[in-house]
Structures are given as C-alpha cells and as structure tokens.
Backbone as XML, in Angstrom:
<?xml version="1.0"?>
<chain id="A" units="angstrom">
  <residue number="1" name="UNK">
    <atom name="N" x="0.847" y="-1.176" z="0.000"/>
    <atom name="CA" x="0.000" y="0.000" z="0.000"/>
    <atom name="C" x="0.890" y="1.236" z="0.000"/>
  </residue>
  <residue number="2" name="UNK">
    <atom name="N" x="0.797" y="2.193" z="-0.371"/>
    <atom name="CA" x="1.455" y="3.616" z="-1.596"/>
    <atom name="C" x="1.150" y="4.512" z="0.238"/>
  </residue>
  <residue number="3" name="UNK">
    <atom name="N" x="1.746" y="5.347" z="0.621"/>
    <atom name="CA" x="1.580" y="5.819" z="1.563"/>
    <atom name="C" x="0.377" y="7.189" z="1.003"/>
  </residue>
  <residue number="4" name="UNK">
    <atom name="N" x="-0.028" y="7.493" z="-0.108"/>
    <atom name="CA" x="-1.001" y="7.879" z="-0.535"/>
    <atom name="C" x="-2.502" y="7.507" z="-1.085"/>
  </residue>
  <residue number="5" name="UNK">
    <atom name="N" x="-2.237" y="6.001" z="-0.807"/>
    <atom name="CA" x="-3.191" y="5.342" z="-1.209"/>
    <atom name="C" x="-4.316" y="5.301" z="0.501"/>
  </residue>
  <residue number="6" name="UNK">
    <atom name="N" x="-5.934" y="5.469" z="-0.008"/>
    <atom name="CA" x="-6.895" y="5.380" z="0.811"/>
    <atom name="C" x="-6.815" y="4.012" z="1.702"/>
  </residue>
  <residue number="7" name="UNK">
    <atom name="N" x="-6.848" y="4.641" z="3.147"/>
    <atom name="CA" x="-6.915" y="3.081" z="3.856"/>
    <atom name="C" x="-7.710" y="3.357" z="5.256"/>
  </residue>
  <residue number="8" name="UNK">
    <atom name="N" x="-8.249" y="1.980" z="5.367"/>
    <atom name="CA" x="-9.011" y="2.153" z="6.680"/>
    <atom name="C" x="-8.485" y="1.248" z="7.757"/>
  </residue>
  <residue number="9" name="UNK">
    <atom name="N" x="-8.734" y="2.192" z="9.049"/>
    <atom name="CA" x="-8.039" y="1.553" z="10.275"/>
    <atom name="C" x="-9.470" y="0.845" z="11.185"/>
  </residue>
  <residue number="10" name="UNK">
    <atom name="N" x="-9.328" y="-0.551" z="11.474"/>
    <atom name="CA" x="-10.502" y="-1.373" z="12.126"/>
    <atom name="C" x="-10.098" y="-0.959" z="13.059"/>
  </residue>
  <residue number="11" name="UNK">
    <atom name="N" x="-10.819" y="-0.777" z="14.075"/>
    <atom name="CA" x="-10.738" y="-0.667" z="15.602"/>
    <atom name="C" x="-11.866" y="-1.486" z="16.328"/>
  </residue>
  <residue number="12" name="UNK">
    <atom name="N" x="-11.193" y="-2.450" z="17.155"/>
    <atom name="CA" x="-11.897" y="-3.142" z="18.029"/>
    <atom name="C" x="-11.678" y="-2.637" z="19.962"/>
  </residue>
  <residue number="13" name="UNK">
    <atom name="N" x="-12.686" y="-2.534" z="20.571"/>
    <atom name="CA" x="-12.299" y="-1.862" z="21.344"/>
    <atom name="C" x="-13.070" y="-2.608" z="23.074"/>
  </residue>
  <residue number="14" name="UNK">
    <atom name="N" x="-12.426" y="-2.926" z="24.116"/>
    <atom name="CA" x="-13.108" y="-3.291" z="24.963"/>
    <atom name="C" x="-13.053" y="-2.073" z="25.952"/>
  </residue>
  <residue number="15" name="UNK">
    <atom name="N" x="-14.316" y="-1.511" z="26.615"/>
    <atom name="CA" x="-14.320" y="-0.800" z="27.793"/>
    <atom name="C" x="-13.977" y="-1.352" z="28.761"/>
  </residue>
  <residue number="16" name="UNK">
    <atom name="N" x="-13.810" y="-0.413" z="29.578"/>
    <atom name="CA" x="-13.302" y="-0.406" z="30.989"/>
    <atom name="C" x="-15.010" y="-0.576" z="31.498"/>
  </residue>
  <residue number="17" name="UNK">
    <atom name="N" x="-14.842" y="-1.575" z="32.910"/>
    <atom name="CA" x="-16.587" y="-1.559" z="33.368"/>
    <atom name="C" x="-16.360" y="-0.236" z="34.072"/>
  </residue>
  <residue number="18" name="UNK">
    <atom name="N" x="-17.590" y="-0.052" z="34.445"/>
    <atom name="CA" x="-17.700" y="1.183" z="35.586"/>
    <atom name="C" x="-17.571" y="2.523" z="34.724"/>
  </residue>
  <residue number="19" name="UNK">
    <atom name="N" x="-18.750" y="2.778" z="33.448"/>
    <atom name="CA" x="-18.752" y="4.161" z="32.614"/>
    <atom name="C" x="-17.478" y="3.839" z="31.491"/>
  </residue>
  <residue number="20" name="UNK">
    <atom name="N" x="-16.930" y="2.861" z="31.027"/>
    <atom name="CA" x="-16.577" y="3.224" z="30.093"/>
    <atom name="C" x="-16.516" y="3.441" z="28.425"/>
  </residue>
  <residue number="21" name="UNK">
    <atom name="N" x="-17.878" y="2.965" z="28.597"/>
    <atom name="CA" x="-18.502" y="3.789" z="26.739"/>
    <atom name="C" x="-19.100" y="5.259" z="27.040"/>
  </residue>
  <residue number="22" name="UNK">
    <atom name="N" x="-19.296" y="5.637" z="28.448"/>
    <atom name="CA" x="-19.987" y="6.642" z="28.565"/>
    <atom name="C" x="-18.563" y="7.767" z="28.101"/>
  </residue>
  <residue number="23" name="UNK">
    <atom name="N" x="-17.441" y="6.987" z="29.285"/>
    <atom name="CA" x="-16.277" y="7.628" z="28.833"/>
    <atom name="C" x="-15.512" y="7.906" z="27.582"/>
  </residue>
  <residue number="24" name="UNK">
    <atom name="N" x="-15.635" y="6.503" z="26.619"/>
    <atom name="CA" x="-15.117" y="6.942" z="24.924"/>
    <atom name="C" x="-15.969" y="7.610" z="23.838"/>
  </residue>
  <residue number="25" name="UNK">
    <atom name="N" x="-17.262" y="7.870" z="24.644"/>
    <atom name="CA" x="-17.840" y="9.006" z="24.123"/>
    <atom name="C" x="-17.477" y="10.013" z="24.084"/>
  </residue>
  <residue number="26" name="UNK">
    <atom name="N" x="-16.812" y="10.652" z="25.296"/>
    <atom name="CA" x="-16.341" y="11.482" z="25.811"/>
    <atom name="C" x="-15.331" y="11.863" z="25.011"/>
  </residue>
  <residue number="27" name="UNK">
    <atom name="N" x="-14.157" y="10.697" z="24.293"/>
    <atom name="CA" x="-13.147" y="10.835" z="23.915"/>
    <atom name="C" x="-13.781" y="11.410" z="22.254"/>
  </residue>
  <residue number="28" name="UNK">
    <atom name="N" x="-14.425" y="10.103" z="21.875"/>
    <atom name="CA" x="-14.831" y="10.563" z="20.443"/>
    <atom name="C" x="-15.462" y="12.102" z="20.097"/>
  </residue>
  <residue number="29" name="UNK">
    <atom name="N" x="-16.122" y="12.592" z="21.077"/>
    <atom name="CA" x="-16.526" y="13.572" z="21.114"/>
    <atom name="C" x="-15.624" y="14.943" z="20.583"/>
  </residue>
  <residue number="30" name="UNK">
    <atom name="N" x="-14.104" y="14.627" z="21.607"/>
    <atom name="CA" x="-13.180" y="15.518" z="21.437"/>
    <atom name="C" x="-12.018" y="14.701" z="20.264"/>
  </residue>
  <residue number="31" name="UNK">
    <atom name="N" x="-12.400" y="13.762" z="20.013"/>
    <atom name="CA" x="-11.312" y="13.676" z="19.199"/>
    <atom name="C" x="-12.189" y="13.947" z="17.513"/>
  </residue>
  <residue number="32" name="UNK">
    <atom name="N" x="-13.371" y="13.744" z="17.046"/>
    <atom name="CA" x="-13.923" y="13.677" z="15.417"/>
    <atom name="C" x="-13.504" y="14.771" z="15.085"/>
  </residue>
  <residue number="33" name="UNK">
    <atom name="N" x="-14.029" y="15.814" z="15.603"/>
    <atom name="CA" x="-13.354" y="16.974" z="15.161"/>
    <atom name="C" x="-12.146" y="17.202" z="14.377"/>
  </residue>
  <residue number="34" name="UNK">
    <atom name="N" x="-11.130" y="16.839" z="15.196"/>
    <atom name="CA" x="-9.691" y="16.637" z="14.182"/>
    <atom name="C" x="-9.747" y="15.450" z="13.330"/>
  </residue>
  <residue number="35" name="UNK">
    <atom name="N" x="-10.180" y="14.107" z="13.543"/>
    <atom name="CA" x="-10.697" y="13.135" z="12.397"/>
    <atom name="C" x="-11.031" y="14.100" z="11.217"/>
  </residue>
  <residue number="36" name="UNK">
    <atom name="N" x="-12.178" y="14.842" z="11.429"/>
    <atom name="CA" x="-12.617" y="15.482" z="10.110"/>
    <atom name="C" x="-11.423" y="16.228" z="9.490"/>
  </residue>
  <residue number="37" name="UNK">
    <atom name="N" x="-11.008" y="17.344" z="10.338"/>
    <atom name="CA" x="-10.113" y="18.030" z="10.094"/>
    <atom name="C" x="-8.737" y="17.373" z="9.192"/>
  </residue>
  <residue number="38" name="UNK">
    <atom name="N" x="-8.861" y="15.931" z="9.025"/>
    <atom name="CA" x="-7.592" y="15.737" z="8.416"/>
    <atom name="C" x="-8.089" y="14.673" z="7.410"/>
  </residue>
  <residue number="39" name="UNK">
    <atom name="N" x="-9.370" y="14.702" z="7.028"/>
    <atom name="CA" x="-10.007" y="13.821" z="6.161"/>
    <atom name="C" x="-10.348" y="12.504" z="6.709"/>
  </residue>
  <residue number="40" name="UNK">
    <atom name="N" x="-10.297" y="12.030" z="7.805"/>
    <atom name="CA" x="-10.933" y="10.332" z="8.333"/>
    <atom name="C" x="-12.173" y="11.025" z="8.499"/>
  </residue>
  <residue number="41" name="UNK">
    <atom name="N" x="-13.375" y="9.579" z="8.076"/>
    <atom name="CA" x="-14.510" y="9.349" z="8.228"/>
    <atom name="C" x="-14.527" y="8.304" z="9.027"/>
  </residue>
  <residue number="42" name="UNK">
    <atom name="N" x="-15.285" y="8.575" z="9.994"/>
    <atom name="CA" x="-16.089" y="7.082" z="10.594"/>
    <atom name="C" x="-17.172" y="6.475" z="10.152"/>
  </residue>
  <residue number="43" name="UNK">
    <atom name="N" x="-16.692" y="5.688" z="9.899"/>
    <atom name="CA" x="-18.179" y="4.728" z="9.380"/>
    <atom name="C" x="-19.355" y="4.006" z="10.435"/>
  </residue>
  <residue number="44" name="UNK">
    <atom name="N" x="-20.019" y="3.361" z="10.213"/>
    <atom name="CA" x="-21.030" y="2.387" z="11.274"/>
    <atom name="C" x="-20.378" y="2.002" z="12.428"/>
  </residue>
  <residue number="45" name="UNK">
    <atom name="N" x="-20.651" y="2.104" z="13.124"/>
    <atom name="CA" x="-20.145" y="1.634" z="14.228"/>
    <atom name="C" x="-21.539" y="0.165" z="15.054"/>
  </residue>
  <residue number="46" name="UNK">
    <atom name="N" x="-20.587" y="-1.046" z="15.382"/>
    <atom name="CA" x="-20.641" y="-2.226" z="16.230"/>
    <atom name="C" x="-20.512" y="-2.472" z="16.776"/>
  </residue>
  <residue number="47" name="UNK">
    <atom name="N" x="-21.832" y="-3.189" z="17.247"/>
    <atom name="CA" x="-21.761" y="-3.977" z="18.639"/>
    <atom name="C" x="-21.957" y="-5.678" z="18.313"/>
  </residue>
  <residue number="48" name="UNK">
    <atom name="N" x="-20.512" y="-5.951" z="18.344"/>
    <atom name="CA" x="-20.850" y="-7.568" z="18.146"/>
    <atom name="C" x="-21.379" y="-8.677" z="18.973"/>
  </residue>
  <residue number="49" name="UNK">
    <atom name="N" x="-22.530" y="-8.797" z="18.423"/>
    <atom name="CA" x="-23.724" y="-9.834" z="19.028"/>
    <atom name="C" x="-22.801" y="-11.286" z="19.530"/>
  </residue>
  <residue number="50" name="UNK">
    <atom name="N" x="-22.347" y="-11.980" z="18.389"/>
    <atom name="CA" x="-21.897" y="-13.470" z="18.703"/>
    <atom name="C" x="-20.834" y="-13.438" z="17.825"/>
  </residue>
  <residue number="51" name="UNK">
    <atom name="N" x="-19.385" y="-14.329" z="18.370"/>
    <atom name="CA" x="-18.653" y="-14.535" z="17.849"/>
    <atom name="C" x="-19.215" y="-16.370" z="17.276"/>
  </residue>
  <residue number="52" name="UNK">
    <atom name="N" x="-19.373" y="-16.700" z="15.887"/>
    <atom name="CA" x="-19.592" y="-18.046" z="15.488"/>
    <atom name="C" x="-17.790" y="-18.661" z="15.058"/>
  </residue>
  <residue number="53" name="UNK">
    <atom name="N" x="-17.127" y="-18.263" z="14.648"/>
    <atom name="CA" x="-15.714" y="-18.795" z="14.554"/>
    <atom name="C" x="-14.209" y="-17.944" z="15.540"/>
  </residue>
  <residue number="54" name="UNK">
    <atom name="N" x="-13.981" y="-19.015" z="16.494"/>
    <atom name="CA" x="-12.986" y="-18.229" z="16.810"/>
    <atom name="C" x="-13.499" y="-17.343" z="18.203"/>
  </residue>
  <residue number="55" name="UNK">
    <atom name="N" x="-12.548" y="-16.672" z="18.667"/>
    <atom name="CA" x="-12.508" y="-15.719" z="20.506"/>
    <atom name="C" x="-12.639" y="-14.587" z="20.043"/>
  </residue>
  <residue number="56" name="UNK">
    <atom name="N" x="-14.121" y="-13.891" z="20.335"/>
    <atom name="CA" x="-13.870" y="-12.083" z="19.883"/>
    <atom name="C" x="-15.032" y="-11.850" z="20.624"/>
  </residue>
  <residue number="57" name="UNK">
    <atom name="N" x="-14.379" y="-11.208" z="21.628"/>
    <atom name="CA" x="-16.102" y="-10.188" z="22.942"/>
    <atom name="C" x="-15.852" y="-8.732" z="22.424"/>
  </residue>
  <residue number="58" name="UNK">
    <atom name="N" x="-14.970" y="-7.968" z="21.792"/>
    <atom name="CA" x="-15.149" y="-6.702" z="21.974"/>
    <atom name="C" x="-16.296" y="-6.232" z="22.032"/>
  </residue>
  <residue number="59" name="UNK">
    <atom name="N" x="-16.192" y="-5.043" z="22.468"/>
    <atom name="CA" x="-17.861" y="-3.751" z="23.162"/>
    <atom name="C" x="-18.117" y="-3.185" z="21.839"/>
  </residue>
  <residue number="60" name="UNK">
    <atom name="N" x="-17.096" y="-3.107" z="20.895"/>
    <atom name="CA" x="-17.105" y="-2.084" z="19.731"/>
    <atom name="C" x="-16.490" y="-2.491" z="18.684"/>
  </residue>
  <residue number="61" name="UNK">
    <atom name="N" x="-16.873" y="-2.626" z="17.347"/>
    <atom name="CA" x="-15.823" y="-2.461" z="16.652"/>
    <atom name="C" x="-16.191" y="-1.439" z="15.314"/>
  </residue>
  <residue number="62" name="UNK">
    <atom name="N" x="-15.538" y="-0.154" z="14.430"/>
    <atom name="CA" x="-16.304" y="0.687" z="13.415"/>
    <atom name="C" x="-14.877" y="0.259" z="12.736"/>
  </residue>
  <residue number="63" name="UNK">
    <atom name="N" x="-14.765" y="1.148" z="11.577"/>
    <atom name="CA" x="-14.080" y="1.613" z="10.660"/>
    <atom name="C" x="-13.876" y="2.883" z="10.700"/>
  </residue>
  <residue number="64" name="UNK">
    <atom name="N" x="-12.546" y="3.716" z="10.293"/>
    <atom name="CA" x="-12.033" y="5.212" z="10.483"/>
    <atom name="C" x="-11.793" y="5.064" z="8.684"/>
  </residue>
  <residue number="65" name="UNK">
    <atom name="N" x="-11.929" y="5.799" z="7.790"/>
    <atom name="CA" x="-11.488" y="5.524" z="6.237"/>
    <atom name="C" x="-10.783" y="6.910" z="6.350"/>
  </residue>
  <residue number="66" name="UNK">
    <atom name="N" x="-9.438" y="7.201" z="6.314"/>
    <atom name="CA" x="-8.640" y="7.880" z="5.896"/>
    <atom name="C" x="-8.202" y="8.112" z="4.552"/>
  </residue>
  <residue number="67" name="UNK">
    <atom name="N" x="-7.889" y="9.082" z="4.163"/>
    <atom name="CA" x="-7.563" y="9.949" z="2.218"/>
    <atom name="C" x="-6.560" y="8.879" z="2.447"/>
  </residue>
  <residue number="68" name="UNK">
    <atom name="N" x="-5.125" y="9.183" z="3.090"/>
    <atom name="CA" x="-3.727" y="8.448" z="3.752"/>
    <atom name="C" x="-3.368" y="8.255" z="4.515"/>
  </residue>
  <residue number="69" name="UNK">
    <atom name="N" x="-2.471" y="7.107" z="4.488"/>
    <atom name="CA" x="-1.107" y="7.302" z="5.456"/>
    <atom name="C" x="-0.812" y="8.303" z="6.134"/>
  </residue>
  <residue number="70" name="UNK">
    <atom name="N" x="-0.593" y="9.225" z="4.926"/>
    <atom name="CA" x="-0.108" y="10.889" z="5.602"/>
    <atom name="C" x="-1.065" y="11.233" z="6.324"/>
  </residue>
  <residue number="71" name="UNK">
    <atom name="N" x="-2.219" y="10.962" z="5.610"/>
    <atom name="CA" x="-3.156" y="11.864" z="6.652"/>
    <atom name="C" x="-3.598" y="11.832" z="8.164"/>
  </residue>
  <residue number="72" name="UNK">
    <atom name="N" x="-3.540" y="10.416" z="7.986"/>
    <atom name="CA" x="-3.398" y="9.270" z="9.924"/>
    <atom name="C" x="-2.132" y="9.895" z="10.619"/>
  </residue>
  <residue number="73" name="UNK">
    <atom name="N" x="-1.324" y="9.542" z="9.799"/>
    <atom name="CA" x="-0.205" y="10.701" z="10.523"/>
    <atom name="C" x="0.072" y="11.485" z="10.946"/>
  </residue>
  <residue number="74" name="UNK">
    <atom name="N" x="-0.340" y="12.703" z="10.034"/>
    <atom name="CA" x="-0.841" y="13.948" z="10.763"/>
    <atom name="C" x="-1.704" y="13.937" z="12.052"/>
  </residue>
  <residue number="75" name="UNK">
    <atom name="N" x="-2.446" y="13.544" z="11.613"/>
    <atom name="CA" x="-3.446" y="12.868" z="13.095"/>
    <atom name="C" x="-2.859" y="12.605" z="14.395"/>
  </residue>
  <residue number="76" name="UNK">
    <atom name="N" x="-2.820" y="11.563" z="14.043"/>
    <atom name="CA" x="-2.144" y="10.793" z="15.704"/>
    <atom name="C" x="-1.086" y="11.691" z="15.904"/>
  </residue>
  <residue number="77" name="UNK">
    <atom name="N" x="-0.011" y="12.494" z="15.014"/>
    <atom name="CA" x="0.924" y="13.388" z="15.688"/>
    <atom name="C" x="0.387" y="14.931" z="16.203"/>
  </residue>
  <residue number="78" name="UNK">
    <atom name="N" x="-0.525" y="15.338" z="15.862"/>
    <atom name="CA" x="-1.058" y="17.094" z="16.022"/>
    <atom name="C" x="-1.183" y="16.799" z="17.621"/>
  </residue>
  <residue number="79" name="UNK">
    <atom name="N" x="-0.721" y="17.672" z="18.297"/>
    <atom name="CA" x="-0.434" y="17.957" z="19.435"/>
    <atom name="C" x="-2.268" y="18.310" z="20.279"/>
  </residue>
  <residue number="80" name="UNK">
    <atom name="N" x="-2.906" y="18.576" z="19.459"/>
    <atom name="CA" x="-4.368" y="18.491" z="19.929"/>
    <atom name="C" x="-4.955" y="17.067" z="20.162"/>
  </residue>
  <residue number="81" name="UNK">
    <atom name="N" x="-4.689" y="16.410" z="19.429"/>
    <atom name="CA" x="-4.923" y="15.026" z="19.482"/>
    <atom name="C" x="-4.339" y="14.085" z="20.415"/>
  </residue>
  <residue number="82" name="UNK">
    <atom name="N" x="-3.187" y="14.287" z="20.909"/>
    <atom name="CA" x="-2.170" y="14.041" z="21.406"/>
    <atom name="C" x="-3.236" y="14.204" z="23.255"/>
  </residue>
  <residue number="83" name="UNK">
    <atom name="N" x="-3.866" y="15.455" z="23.001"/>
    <atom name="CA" x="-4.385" y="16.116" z="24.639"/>
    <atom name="C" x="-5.469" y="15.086" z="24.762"/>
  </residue>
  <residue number="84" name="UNK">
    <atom name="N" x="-6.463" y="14.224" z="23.634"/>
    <atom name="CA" x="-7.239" y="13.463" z="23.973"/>
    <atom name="C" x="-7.024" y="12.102" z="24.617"/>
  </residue>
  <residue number="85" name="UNK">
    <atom name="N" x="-5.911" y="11.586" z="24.662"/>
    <atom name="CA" x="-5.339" y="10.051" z="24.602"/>
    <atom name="C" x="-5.509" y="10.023" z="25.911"/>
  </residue>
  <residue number="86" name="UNK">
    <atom name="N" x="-5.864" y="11.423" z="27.159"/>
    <atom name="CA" x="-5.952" y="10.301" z="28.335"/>
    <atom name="C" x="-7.505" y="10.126" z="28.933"/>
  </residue>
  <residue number="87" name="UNK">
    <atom name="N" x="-8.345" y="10.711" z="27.710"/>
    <atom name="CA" x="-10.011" y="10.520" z="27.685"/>
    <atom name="C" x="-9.950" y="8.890" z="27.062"/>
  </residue>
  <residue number="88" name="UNK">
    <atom name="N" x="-9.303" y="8.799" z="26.245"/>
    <atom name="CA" x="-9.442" y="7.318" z="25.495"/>
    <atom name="C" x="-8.838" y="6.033" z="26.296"/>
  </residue>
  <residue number="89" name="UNK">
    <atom name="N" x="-7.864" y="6.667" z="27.378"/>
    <atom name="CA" x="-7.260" y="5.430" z="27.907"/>
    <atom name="C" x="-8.251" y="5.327" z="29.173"/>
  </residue>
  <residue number="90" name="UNK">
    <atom name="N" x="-8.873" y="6.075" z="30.212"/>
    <atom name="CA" x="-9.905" y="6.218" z="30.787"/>
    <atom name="C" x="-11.089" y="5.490" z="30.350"/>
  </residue>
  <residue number="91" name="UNK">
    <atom name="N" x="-11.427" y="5.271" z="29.156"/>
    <atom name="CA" x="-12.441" y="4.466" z="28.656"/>
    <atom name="C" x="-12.208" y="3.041" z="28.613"/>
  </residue>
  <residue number="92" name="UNK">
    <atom name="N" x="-10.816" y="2.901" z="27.713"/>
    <atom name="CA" x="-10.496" y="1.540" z="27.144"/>
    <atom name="C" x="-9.688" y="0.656" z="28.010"/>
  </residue>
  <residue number="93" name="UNK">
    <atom name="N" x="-10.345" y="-0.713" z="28.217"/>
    <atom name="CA" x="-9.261" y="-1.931" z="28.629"/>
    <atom name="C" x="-8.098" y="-2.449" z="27.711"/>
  </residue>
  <residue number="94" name="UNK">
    <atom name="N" x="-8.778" y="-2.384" z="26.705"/>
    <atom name="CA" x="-7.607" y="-3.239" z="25.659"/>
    <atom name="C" x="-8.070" y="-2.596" z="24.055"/>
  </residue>
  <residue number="95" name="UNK">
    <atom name="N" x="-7.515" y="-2.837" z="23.174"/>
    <atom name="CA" x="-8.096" y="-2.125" z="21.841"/>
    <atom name="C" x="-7.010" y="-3.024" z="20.480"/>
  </residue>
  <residue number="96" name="UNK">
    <atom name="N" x="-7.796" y="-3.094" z="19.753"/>
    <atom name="CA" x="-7.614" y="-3.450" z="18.400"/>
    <atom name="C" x="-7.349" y="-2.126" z="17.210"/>
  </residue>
  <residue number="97" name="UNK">
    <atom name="N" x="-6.010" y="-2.059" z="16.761"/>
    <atom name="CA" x="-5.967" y="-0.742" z="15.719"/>
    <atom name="C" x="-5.385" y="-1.714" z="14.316"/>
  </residue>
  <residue number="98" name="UNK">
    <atom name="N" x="-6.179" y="-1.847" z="13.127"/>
    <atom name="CA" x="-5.674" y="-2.760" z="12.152"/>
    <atom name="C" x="-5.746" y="-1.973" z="11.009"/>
  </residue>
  <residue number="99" name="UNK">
    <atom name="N" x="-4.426" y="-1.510" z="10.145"/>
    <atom name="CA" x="-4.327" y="-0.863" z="9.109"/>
    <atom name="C" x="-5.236" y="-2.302" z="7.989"/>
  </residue>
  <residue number="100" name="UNK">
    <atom name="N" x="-6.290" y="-2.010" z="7.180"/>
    <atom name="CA" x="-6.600" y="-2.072" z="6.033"/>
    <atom name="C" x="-6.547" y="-1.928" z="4.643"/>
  </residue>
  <residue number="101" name="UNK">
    <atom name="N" x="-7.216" y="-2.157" z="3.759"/>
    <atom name="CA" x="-7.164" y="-1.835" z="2.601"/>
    <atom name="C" x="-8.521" y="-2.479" z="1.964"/>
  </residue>
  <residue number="102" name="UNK">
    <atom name="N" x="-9.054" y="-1.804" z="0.474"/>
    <atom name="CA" x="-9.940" y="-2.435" z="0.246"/>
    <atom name="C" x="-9.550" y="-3.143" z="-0.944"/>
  </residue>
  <residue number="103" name="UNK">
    <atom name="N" x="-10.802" y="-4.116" z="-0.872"/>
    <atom name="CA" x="-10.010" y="-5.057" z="-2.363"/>
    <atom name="C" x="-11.249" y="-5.036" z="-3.625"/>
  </residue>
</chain>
C-alpha cells in the first residue's frame, strides 16, 4: 500500500466496566473533530452480538477511512490530538488498531 493510497483503520475496542462507553464518548466527542479536520470518516459503528468462529467479545468495533497514510499521521501526531489520549485510555481496557485496505 502507496503511503497515498486510501486506507481504513478497524478498531476493536473493549471498555473499561464502571462508565466506560460513557467515557469513549467522551473521547470521540473531542477527538472527530480533528478526524474530520484531516479527512478520516467514521463509518457504522458495532456492537458484536456473537462470535460463530474463533474468541472475539469486543464492546465495539467501526471503521475510520482515511484519504492516507499521511493523513493518519498527521493525526495521531497534532499535538491536539495528542491532549485526547488520556479521555481514550480512561475508557479503554484493551483495543484493536488494524491498518486495512480495500479489495
């Protein structure tokens, strides 16, 4: 994959008990904003009912579709973004981040 080529990042995500989707609301809240700001879309977001093959409980799992590489980059490095990560760790037990592609 072309570091300009469109790609989407899966995120699987388990809360913390005791408020924590109330809490990565919280996060998403302050973080879409700059998502938009650098071209990621979120797509549908999941709640997976039953795993039929295989070990998977996550609370959540969506899609983020980024222009690029570059553009995720920019992202996760802008120093605004940077101020949200301790709303997101407050929420999350464990998390799934999987670079994609479509075919």
């Amino acid at each position: 994959m072309a570091d300009d080529d469109k790609m989407y990042m899966l995120n699987a995500l388990w809360y913390k008990p005791d408020g924590g989707a109330a809490k990565y609301q919280e996060y998403l809240d302050a973080a879409l904003p700059h998502v938009k700001r650098y071209g990621g879309r979120l797509t549908d977001s999941y709640h997976p009912d039953e795993s039929l093959i295989g070990e998977f409980d996550a609370d959540l799992v969506f899609f983020v579709e980024w222009p690029s590489q570059k553009s995720f980059d920019k992202f996760r490095l802008d120093p605004d973004v940077k101020k949200t990560k301790l709303l997101r760790e407050a929420a999350i037990r464990d998390s799934l981040l999987i670079r994609c592609s479509k075919i």
